[in-house]
N, C-alpha and C positions, 0 to 999 in steps of 0.2 A: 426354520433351522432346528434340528434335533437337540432336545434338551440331555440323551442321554446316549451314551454310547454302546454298542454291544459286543456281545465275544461269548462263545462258548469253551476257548480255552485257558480253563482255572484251575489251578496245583495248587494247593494248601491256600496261603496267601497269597499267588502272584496269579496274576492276568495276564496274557498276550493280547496283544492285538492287530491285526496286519492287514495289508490290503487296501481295500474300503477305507476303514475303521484310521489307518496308518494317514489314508492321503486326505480325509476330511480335518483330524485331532491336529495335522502336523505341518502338512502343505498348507490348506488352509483356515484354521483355526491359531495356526504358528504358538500351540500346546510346547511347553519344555518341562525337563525335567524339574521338577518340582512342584508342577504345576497338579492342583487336584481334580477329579473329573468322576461324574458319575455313571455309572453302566448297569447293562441287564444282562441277565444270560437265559432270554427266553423261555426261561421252566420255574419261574416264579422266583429270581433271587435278585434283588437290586443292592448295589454295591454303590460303595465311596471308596476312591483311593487315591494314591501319591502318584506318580510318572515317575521310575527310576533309572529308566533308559531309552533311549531313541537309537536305533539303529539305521539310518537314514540308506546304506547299501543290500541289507537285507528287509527293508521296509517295512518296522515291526517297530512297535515299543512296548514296553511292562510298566508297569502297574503293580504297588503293592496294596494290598488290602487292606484299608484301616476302619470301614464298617460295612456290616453285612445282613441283610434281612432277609427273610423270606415271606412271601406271600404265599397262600394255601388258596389251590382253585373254589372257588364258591359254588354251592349245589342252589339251584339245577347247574348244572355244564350246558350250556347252551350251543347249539345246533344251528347256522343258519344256511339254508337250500336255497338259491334263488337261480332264476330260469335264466340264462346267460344274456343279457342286455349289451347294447353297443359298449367301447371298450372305453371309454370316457366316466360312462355311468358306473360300470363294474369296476374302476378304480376308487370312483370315490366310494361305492358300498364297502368294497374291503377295508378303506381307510377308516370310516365308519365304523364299522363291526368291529375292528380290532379296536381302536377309542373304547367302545363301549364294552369289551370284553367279552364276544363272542369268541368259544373255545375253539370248535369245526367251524369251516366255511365249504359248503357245498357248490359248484355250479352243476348247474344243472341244464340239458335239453330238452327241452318242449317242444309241443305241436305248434305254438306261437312265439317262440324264442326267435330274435333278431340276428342269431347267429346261427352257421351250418355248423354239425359235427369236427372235430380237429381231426386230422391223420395223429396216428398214437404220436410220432416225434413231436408235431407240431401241438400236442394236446402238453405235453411233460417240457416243452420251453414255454408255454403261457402258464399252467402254476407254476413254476420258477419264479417266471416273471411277478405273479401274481403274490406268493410268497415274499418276494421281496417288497413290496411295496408295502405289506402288512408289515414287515422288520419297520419297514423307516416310519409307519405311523406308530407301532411301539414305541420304537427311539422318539418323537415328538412329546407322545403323551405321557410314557414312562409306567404303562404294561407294561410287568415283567414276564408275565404269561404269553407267548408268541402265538397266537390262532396257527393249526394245522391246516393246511390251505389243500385242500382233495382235487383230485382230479375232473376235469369233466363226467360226467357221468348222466346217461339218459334218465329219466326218471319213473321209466317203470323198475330201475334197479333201485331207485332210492328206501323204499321201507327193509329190501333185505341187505344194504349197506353198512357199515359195521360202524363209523361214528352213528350211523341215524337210527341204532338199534334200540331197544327198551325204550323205559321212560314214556315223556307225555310228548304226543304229536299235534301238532296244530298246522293246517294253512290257511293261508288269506284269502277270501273267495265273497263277492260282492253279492248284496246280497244273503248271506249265511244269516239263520238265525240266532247263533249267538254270538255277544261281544265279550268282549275280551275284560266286562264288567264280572261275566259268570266263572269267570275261567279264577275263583278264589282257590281253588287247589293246588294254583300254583306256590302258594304261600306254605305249603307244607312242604316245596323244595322237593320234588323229586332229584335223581340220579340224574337224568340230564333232561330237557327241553329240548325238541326240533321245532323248529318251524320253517316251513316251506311256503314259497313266494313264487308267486307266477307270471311271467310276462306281463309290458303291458294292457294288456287284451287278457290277462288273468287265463285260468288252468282252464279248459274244455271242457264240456259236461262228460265228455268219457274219462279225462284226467281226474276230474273232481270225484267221480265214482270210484275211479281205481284206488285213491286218498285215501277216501272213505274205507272204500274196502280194507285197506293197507293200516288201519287202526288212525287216521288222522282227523281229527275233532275238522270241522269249517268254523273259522272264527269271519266278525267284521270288522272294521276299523269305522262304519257307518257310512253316511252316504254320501258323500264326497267320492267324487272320481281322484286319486289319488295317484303321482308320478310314481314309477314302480322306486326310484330312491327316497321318497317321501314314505311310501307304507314300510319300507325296511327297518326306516331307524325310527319310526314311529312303532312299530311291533316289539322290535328288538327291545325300545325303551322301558317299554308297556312289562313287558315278560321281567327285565331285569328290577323293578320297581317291584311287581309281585312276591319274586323270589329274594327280594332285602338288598338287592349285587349294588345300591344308590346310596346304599347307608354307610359312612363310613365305619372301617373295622373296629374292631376292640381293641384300645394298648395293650401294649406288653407282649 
């Protein structure tokens, strides 16, 4: 069950909340007025407040605001691309990535990806879908940062793609000679971090050239055959421990 709530609509001190938010806090949680409850609004802001109304026929309550943080994205921004896996797999990856605080989430098409291309309507209701499931693992773990969840996208588009631009590139490829022991660079924090994940039957030797081409380092995770949600959040972990994202913040 979600430890915190969300809403993007905030006026000074007040919250709205509605919908969703109205029939988990109200129907079943049976939240009243008076009662206090914490929330996020997706762009780094967690909140404590009051309940000052219920409007049970317009199905909305408020919220007044009595503390207020913000959190500030940590560098690198992190980037993850992975080859589109059956739909079980790629729900727990996003629930994952967003726990861990991956900023983009890329899916991706490959030569060995377990899924066909979406028709564009049918591409723009699965990130909906996919977007939302990243909300509710926010709401669990209490990210106030919401991962931007992208659209399918083939992956010879991925190095000219605009989250996957600049910064340092890396993908997972078996085999590769180096590990993610060499990769100390990432400790000086670039601008953002990609990494790209490959089916599992891993990138093709003409995927892996094109990578290459495309400015992407081949890291390994070693020799172990790895389930492709096994190397995600073994990578993802790896990269966020380099670049300090494990360390709690500084007060104040």
């Amino acid at each position: 069950m979600a430890n915190f709530y969300f809403t993007s609509q905030i006026t000074g001190t007040q919250a709205t909340f509605t919908r969703e938010e109205f029939h988990h806090a109200v129907r079943v949680m049976r939240r009243q007025v008076g009662d206090r409850i914490r929330f996020l609004d997706g762009r780094g802001g967690l909140y404590r407040g009051l309940i000052t109304e219920i409007d049970h026929h317009g199905e909305l309550f408020r919220v007044e605001i009595e503390e207020r943080r913000q959190r500030q994205p940590r560098q690198p921004r992190l980037t993850l691309a992975v080859a589109l896996p059956r739909r079980k797999k790629l729900h727990f990856i996003i629930q994952k990535a967003t726990e861990l605080g991956v900023s983009d989430f890329i899916p991706l098409y490959s030569d060995r990806s377990c899924v066909r291309p979406f028709a564009p309507a049918a591409a723009a209701k699965k990130t909906a879908q996919w977007q939302k499931i990243a909300l509710e693992a926010a709401k669990q773990c209490g990210n106030p940062c919401l991962p931007v969840i992208h659209p399918p996208l083939p992956l010879a588009e991925l190095p000219a793609g605009g989250a996957a631009a600049g910064g340092r590139r890396l993908f997972l490829h078996p085999g590769a000679p180096t590990g993610f022991d060499s990769l100390a660079e990432i400790r000086e924090r670039p601008a953002r971090l990609t990494i790209a994940v490959g089916p599992e039957g891993g990138f093709t030797a003409a995927e892996a050239e094109y990578l290459t081409a495309g400015g992407f380092t081949a890291v390994s995770l070693g020799d172990n055959i790895l389930r492709l949600e096994t190397a995600v959040v073994a990578a993802v972990v790896i990269c966020q421990y380099l670049g300090g994202h494990l360390s709690p913040e500084p007060a104040g």
